[in-house]
ZADOTOR-247290 format. One line per field, with one value per residue: residue in three letters; x, y, z of N, C-alpha, C in turn; residue number from 1. Coordinates in steps of 0.1 Angstrom, whole numbers, plus 5000, padded with zeros to 4 digits. Layout:
N
res (ALA/...)
nX (X/...)
nY (Y/...)
nZ (Z/...)
caX (X/...)
caY (Y/...)
caZ (Z/...)
cX (X/...)
cY (Y/...)
cZ (Z/...)
n (NUM/...)
This chain:
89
res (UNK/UNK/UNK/UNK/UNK/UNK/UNK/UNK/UNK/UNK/UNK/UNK/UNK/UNK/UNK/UNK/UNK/UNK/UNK/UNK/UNK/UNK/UNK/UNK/UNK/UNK/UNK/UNK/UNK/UNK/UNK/UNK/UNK/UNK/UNK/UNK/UNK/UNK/UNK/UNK/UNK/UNK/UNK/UNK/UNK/UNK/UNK/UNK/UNK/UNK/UNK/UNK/UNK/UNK/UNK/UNK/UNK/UNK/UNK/UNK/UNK/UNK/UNK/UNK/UNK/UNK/UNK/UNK/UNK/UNK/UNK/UNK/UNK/UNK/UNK/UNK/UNK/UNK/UNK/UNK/UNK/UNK/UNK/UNK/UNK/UNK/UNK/UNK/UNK)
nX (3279/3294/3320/3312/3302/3327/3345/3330/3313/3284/3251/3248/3263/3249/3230/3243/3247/3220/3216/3231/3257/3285/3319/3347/3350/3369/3391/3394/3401/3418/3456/3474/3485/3470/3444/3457/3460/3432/3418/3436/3448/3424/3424/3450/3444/3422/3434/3453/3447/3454/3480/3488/3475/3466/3456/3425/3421/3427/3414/3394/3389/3392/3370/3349/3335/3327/3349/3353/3352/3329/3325/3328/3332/3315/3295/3282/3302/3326/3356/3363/3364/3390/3411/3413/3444/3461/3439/3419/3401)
nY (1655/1635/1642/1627/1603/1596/1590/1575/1584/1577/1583/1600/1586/1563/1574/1584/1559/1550/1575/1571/1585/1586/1587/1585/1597/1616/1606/1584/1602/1595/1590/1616/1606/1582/1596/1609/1586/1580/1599/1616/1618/1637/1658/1669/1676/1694/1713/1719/1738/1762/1771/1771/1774/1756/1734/1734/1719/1694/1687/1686/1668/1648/1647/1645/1667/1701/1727/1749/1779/1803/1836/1860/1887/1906/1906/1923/1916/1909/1913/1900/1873/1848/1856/1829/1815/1829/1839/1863/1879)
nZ (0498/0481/0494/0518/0513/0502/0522/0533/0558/0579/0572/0555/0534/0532/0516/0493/0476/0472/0457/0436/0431/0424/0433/0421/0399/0395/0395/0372/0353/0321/0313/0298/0277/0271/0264/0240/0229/0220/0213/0199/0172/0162/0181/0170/0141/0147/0157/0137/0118/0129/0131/0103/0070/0052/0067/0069/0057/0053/0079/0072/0049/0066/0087/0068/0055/0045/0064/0068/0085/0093/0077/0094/0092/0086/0113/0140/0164/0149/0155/0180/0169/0159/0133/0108/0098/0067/0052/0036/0050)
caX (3276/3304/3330/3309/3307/3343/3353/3322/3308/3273/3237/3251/3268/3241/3221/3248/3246/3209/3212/3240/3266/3300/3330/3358/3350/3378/3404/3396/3406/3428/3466/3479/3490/3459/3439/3461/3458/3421/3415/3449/3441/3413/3427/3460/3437/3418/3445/3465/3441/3458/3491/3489/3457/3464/3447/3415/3416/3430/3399/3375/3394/3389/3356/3341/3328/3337/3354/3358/3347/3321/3328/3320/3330/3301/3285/3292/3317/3338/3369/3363/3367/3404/3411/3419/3455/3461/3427/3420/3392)
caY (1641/1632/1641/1616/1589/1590/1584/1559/1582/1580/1582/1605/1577/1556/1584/1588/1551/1552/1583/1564/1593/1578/1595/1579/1603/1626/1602/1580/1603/1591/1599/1621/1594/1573/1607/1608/1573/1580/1614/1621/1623/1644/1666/1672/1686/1710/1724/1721/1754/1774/1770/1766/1777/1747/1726/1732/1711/1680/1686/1683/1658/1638/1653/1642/1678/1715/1727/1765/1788/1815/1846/1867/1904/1912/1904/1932/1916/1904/1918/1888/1863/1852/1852/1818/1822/1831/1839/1875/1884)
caZ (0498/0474/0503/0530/0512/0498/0532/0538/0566/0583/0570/0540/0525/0522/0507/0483/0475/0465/0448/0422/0432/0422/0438/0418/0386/0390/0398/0365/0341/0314/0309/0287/0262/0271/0256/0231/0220/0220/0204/0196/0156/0161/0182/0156/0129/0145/0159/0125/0107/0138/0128/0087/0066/0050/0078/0072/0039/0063/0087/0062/0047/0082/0090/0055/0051/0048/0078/0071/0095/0085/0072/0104/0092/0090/0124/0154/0173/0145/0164/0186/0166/0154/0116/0097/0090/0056/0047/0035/0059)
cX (3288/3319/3326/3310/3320/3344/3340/3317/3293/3263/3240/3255/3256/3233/3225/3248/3232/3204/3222/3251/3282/3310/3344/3359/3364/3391/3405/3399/3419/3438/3465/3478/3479/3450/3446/3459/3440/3413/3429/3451/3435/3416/3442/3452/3427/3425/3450/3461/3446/3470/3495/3475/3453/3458/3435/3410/3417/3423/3390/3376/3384/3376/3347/3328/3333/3335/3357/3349/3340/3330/3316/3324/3319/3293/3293/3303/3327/3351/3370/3369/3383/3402/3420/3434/3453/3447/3426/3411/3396)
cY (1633/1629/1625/1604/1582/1584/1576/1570/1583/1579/1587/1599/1566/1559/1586/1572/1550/1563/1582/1575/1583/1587/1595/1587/1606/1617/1588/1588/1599/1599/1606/1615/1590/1579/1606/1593/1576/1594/1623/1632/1637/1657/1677/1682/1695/1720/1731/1737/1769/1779/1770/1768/1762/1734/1723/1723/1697/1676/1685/1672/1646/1637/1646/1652/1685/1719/1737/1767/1799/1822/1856/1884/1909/1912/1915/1930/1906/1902/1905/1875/1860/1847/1836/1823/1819/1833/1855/1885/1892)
cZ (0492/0488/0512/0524/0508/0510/0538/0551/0570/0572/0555/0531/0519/0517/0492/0474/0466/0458/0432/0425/0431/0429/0431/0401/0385/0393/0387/0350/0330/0312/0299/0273/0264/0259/0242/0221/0215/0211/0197/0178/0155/0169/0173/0144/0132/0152/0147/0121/0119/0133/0109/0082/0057/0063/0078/0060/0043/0071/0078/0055/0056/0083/0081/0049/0056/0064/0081/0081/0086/0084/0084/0108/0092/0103/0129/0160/0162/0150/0173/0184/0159/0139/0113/0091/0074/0048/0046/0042/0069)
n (1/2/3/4/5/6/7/8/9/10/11/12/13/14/15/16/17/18/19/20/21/22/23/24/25/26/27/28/29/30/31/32/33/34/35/36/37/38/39/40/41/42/43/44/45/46/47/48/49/50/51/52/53/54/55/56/57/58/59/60/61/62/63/64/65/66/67/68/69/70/71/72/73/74/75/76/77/78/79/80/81/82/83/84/85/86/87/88/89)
């Protein structure tokens, strides 16, 4: 439906019409920089605790509450999960 009414054709379009189907989603995403202007911050600091263990002290910071990550040796698939740099787990 999406396809027909992009291009406006036939009966399907005006099905797509009264079912509210927009077509123009994927082609309003925001630039790069736009994103960045917009979550830009927010994505910086939870990146940061990937790169530096010091990070998660500037997400919580932000956040306005703790920001660690469990302590998930204990569970089965620990192995899964990746360790907090600098953290002794």
């Amino acid at each position: 439906m999406h396809a027909l009414r992009r291009r406006g054709l036939g009966e399907e379009a005006g099905w797509a019409s009264r079912l509210g189907l927009e077509t123009d989603y994927y082609r309003r995403f925001p630039t790069e920089g736009a994103m960045g202007a917009m979550v830009g911050q927010a994505r910086r600091l939870m990146n940061a605790p990937l790169r530096d263990a010091r990070g998660w002290e500037a997400l919580a910071a932000w956040a306005g509450q703790g920001a660690m990550p469990p302590d998930v040796t204990g569970w089965p698939a620990a192995g899964m999960f990746p360790r907090p740099p600098g953290e002794g787990w």
